[in-house]
N, C-alpha and C positions, 0 to 999 in steps of 0.2 A: 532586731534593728538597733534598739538602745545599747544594747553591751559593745557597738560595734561603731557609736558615731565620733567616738576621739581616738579611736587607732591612727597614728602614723607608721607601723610596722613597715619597713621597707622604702619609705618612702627618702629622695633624695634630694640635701638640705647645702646650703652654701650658707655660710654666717660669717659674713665680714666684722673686725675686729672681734671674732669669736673666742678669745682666750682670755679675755682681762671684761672687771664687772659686769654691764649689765650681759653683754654678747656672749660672757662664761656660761652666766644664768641660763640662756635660752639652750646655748649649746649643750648642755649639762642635762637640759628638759627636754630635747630633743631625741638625744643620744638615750635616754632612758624610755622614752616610748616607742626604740629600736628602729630611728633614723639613722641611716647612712650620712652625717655631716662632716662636710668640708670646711675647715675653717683658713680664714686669713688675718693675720697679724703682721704689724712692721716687724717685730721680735721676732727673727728666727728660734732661736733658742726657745723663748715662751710660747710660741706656737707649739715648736714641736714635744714640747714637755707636757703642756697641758692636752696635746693629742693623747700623750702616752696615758694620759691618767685619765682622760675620760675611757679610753679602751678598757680598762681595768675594769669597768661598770658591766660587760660585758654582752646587752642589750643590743644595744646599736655599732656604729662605728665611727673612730673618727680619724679628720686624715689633714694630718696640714698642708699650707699651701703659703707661707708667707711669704710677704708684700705690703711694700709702701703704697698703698692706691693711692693716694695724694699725687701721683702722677702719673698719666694717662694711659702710657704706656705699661707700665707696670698692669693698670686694669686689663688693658690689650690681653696682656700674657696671662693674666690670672683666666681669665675666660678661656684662651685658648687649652691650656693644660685641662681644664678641667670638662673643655668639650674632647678632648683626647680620652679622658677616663668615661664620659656618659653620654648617653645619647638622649638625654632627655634631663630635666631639673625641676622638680616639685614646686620645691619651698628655696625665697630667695628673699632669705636677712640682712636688709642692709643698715648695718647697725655701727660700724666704724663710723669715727666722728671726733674731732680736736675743740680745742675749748681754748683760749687767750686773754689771760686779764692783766688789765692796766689800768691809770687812772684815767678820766677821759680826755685830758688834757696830755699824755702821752701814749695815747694808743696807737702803734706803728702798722703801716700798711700790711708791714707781714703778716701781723695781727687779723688783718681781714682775708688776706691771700692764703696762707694756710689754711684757716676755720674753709673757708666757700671755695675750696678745689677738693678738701679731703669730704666737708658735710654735704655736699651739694653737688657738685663739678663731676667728681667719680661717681656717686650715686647714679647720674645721668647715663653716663657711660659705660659702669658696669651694666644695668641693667639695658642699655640699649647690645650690650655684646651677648648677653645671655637670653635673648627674646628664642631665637633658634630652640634652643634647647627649652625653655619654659613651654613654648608653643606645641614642642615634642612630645611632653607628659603630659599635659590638662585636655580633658578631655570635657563634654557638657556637664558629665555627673559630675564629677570629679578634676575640678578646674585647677589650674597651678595657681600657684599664691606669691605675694610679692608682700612684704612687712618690711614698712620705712619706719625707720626706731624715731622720732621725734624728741621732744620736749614740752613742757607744762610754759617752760620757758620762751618757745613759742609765740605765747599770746600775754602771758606775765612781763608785767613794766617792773620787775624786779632785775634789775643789770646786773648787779653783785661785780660789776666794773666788765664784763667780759661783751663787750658792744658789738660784735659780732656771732655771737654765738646763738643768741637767742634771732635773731636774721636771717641766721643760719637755717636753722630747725624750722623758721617758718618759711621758707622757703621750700624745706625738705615735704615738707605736710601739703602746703601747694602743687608739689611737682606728683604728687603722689593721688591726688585727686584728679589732675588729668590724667595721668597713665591710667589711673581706673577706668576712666571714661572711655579711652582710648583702647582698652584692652577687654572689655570684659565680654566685647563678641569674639575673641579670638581664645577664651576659657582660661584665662588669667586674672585674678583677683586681685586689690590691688588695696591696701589699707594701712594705715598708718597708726604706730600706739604712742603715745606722747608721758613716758614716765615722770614720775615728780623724783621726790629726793630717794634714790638705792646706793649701797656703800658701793663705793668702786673709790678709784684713784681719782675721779674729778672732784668728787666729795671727802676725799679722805682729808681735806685740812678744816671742813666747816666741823661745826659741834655737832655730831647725828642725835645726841642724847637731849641737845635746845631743839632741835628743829622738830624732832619725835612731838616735842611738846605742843606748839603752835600747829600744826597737823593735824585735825581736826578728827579721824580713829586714833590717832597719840601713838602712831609709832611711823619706820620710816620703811619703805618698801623689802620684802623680801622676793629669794632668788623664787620660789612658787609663788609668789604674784606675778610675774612675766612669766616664768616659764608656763602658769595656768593659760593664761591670757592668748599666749603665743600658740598653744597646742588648740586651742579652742578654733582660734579663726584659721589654723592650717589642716584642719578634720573637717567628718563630714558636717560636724556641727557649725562651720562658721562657712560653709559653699553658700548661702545668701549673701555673702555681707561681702560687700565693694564700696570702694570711697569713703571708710569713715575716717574718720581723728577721734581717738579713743583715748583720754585722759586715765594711767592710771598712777594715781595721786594721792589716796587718802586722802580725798576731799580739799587739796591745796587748794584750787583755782575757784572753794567756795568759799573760804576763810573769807 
């Protein structure tokens, strides 16, 4: 039974903004413990580049599908196409997410519009189009999973000027605690991870080498920290666990 409780072998994975940091990482951990993952990016070109290199890995699969979700329609289509290719959907990463900083005294509505249609708005919405197909694969043993990528930021009164972002995320973590509620007689799991500081493009202008420091294990998240994390609660080792918010942070949120 032990050799056997974090296989994902076969199993099939959606991972919005799956090509760039933290949603590379997951795709990257997925794809190697021989999931079939879908991914979605605004970047056609990065999508489909980074599809080609994760195939290279030669475990799993991967297959692009790029899309702006930030706009409704565009979710419409992403679900349909990918109900055309399956008839069922395992694991369902909703990890696409924008970020806006300003000072507070000029932070512009777009500022808010952007951030809560792309972190929030489409999250809604892709997974209200993808219920069919989640509902298709999870069965009592073996329930489908739904992973809301959050923030530490969430609950951290640290703005770093981006006034929406952190709103955002807690919003995402709320929305994510009802669908659990809402879902978990229908064999859908539904749990939220809340990372602290990982290199990607949101962080690539802070110092990771200052922040490493104040981080209280002294360093700043690696791509096997999520990807651990994320294969844990989508095997058979994580079928208990619904509704949580799960900080992973290197101790930020106890500093």
């Amino acid at each position: 039974m032990i050799e056997n409780l974090f296989d994902l072998t076969g199993k099939r994975a959606l991972v919005t903004g799956g090509a760039k940091g933290i949603g590379a990482m997951i795709t990257q951990g997925l794809i190697e413990s021989g999931v079939k993952v879908y991914i979605s990016s605004r970047s056609a070109e990065t999508c489909t580049s980074f599809a080609e290199k994760m195939n290279g890995f030669g475990k799993g699969e991967c297959i692009a599908f790029p899309a702006d979700l930030s706009i409704v329609e565009n979710v419409e289509m992403l679900a349909s196409k990918l109900t055309e290719k399956e008839k069922g959907l395992d694991i369902l990463i909703n990890n696409a997410g924008a970020t806006w900083g300003a000072p507070l005294g000029q932070f512009p509505e777009k500022g808010w519009d952007r951030v809560m249609n792309l972190n929030v708005k489409s999250v809604f919405f892709l997974t209200q189009s993808l219920l069919p197909l989640l509902r298709n694969a999870g069965t009592k043993e073996d329930p489908s999973r739904i992973l809301m990528i959050s923030s530490v930021a969430a609950v951290s009164s640290e703005s770093i000027s981006s006034y929406s972002y952190g709103p955002s995320k807690a919003a995402i973590a709320q929305l994510g605690k009802i669908l659990s509620r809402d879902l978990a007689s229908e064999n859908i799991l539904v749990n939220t991870i809340a990372p602290g500081v990982f290199p990607s493009r949101m962080t690539a202008h802070f110092d990771l080498e200052a922040l490493a420091k104040v981080i209280p294990v002294g360093r700043v998240g690696r791509a096997t920290d999520i990807a651990g994390l994320v294969i844990y609660l989508c095997s058979g080792a994580g079928s208990f666990m619904t509704g949580n918010y799960i900080p992973l942070d290197g101790g930020h949120l106890i500093k």
